[in-house]
N, C-alpha and C positions, 0 to 999 in steps of 0.2 A: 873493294873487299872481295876477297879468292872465295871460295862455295866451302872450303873449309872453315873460315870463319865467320859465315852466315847461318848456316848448321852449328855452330859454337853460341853463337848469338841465338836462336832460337832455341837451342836449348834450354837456355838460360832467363828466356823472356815468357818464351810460352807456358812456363806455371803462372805468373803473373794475367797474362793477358787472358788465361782459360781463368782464373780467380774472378776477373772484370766478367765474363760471360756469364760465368757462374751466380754471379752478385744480381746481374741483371734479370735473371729469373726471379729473384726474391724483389728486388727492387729496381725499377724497368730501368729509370733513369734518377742518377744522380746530380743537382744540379742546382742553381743557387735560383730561389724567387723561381720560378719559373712551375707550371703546374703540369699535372699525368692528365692525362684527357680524359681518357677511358679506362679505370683498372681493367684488367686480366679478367684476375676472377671472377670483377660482377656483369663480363661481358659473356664469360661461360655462363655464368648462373643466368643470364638473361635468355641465353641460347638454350637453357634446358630449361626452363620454363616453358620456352615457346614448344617446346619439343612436347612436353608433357603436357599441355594445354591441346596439340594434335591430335594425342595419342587420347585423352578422355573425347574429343570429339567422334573421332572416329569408332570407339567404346560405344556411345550414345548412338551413332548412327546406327552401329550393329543390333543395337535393341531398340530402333525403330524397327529393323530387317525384321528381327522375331515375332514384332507388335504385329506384322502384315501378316504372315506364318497364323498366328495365333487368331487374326482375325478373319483368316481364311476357314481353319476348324472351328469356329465359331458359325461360320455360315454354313458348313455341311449341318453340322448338329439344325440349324435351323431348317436344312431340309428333310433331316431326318421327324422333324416335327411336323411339318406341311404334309408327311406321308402317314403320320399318326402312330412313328412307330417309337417315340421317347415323348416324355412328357416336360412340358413347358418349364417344370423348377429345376429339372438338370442343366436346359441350357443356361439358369439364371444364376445357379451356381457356378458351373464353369462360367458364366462372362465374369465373376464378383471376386473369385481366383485369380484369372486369369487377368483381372485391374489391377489388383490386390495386389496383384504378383508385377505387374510390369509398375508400378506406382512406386514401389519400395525398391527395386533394382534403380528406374532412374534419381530416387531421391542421392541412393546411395554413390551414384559416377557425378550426379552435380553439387553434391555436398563434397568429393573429393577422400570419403570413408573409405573406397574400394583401393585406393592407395596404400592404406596401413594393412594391405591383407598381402601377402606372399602372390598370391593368383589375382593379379588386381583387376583382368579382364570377366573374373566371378563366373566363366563359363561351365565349371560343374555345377553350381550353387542353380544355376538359371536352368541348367540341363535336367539336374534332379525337381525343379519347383514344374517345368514343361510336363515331366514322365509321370512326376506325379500326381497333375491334375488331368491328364488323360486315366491314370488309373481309375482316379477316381469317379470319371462319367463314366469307365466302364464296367463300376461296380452300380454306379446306378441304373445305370442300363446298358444291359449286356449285349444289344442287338447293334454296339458301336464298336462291339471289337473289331468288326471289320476295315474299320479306319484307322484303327489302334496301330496296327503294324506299320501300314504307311507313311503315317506321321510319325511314327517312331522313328522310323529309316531317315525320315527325312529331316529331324531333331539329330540323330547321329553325323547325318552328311555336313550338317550346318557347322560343327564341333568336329569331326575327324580330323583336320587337319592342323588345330589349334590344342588338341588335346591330345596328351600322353596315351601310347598302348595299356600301361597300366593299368590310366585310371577309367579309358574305355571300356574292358574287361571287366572290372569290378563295377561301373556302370551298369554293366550289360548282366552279370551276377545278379545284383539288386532287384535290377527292374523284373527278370527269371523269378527270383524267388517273390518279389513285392504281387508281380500275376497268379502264380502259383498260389497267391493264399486270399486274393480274388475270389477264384475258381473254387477254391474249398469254399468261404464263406456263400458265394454264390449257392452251392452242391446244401449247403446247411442249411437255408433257408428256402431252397424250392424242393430240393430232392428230388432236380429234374433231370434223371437220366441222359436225355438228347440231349441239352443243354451243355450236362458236363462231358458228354462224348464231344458235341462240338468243340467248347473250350479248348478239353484236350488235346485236341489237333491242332488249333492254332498254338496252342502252347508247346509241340512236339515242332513245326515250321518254325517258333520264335529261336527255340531253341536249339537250331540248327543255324538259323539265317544270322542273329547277332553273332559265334564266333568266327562267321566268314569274313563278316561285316567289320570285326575287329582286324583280322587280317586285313582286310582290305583297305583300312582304316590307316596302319603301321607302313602298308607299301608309299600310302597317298604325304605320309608324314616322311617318307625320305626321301622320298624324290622331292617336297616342298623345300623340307632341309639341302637339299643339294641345288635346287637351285635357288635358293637365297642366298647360298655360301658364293656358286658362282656370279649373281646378282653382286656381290659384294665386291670378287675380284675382282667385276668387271669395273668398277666404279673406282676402287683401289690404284686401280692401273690409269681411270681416266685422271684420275687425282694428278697421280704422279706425274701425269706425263704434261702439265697443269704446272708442276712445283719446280723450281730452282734448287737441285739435289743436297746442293751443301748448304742452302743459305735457309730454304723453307718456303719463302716469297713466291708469287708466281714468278714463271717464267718468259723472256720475249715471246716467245709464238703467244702464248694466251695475252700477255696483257696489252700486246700491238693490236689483238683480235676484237679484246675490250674494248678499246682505243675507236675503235671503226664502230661498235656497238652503240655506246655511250655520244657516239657523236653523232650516228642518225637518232639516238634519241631526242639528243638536245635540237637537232633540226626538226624534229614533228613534235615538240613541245614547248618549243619555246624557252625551255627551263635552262638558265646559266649551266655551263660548262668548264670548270679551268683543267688545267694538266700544270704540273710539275716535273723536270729533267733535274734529276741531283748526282752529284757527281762530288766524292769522295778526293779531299785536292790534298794534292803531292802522295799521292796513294802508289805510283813508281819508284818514290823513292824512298816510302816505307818496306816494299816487295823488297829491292836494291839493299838497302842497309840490314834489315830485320831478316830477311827471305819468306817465302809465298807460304809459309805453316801460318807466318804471324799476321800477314797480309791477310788470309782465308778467316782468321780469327777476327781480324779488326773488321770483315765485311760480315762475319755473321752478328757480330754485338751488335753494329751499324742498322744492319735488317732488323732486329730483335725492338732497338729502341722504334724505327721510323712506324714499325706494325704495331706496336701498341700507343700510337699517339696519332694513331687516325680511324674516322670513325666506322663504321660495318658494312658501309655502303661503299665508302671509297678502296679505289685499287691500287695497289703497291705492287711492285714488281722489278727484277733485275731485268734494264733492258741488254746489258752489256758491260763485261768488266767491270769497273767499278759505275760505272752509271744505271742509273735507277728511275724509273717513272712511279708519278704519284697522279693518278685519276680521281679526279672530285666531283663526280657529277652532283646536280643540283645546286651548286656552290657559288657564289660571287665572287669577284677577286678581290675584294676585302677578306672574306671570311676564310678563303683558301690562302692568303698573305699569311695571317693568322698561323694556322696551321705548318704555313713552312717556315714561318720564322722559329716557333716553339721544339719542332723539330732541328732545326741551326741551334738554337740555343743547346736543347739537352745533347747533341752531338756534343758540343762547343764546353758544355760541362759537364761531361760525362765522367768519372772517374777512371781515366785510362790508366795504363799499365806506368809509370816511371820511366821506364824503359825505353817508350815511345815520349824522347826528351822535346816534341813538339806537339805533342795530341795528336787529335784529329778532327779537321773542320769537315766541312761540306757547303759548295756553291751550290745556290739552286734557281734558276731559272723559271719562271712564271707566268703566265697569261692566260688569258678566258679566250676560249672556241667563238670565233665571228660567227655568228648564221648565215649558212652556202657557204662556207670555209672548206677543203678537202682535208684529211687527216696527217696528210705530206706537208701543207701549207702549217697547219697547227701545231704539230711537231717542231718545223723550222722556225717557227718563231720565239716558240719555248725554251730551243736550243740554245738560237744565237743568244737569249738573255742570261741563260746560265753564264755561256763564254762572255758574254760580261761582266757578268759576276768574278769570274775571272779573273779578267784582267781590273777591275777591278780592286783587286788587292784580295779575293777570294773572302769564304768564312762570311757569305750575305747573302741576301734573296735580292735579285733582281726581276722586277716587274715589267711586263710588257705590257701598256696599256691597251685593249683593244680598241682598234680605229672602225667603224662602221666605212663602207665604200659609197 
């Protein structure tokens, strides 16, 4: 067949065969008796579970960080008593707040409620329950504004980088105006001159130092924003350079790399080992008759099915043209037999294209890792069982049973 009528031919096949690709994302494999391992979906849904189950631990951690925080101005205020200069029910109100307050934030991360809120890390809600039980010691006693500021700063530092300039700023308003009327109720109840001259002053520094502190707040949140973005490329790229560009699979360099991983594991554990070589048969003379559009097509359905019918822990990957390694660590070669047979079958009844007027099988070759085996030796042995599958009459899993030396 001339390349004019192989390009004729694909044109003609490849709606068909992108339909079959297409089919396979909704329904992985088509196939008679035979079962899906793993759905898709409930394998994402597992993945963001785990994901989100992180992401509240790590929530939780940060408001032990604050319980420390909190229980550090907790101890000044106790030195401010040892010195005689606050009395004993201030500190016992700030600790019964300050429970109060860490008691009902972790109800709310380990019941899972901070979820249904837009902000689910609650860091203004926490930021404003912080500002405002220091306001509140320093209307009970005023000889703690000296601390006021510090802790403040230091309640801002904890949150700048996790919080918007907006809502910093209207923060930093609040807390402005919530002291300011401090400072008068204080001015109304002693009508102490010095008093309110001191205040004043710390109130003239506050209100200078928060909108620098905001500023400075917005520089700290772009440069975090930029390097997470670059954190991201960097990863993006280790990805790719990881993935087998047209198929998705990994690629030879990683999964030969795996290969060497997974085998010194299996050597300092003890724990079974098998490997898989599968190899896509008469796949030349699919390329030959159909041309390499259709070929490309029939290797990425091929990928599509073998990746969602192996489990989270096992590796897949193209080593080569049409050949494919399947890593199963932890595995026996019964239970990994299993597995490549389920995958021959759903190859074996896959709903292919018409067009392709003989399907398409796949030989796969099989054995478990000897302990002290080298990864050259385990490979070669997986191989020559595939090429017997082969010769074999193909469309079967051949096993190589491990011999102990």
């Amino acid at each position: 067949m001339d390349r004019g009528e192989q390009q004729a031919v694909a044109a003609s096949v490849m709606p068909d065969i992108m339909q079959s690709v297409h089919s396979a994302e909704l329904d992985p494999v088509r196939q008679s008796g035979a079962d899906v391992h793993v759905p898709h979906e409930r394998r994402r849904a597992d993945d963001s579970g785990a994901v989100q189950k992180k992401q509240q631990a790590a929530r939780i951690a940060r408001l032990s960080l604050t319980g420390m925080f909190a229980a550090l101005y907790l101890a000044v205020l106790g030195i401010f008593y040892l010195q005689h200069q606050i009395e004993l029910r201030v500190i016992q109100f700030a600790g019964v707040l300050i429970c109060t307050s860490y008691l009902i934030f972790y109800l709310l991360f380990i019941s899972g409620l901070n979820l249904k809120s837009s902000a689910r890390n609650l860091r203004t809600p926490m930021t404003v329950a912080a500002v405002g039980i220091m306001l509140f010691v320093v209307y009970l006693a005023p000889v703690t504004q000296m601390v006021f500021i510090p802790f403040l700063l230091l309640t801002m530092a904890f949150v700048m980088h996790r919080m918007s300039s907006k809502t910093m700023l209207n923060l930093s308003l609040a807390t402005l105006l919530a002291y300011g009327l401090v400072i008068y109720a204080h001015y109304r109840q002693r009508a102490d001159t010095d008093l309110l001259l001191l205040e004043a002053m710390q109130f003239v520094a506050l209100m200078f130092a928060l909108p620098g502190f905001v500023m400075l707040a917005d520089r700290v949140q772009r440069l975090h924003s930029a390097l997470y973005k670059a954190n991201r490329k960097i990863r993006d790229i280790e990805e790719d350079a990881q993935r087998d560009v047209l198929l998705g699979c990994y690629n030879r360099r990683y999964i030969v790399a795996a290969l060497e991983q997974q085998k010194r594991l299996a050597d300092e554990t003890g724990e079974p080992l098998c490997l898989a070589v599968i190899d896509l048969d008469h796949f030349k003379r699919i390329n030959d008759e159909a041309g390499h559009l259709i070929g490309d097509a029939v290797l990425q359905a091929f990928s599509r099915i073998a990746q969602r019918n192996v489990r989270q822990e096992d590796v897949f990957g193209r080593y080569g043209g049409e050949e494919f390694l399947l890593i199963l660590p932890q595995t026996s070669l019964q239970a990994a037999s299993y597995i490549a047979e389920r995958i021959r079958l759903q190859v074996e009844h896959y709903d292919w294209s018409p067009s392709l007027q003989n399907g398409v099988t796949v030989s796969i070759g099989l054995t478990q890792h000897i302990q002290g085996e080298s990864v050259l030796d385990l490979f070669s042995r997986t191989d020559s069982a595939m090429y017997m599958a082969k010769q074999s009459g193909r469309n079967r899993v051949v096993k190589d049973e491990p011999s102990e030396p």
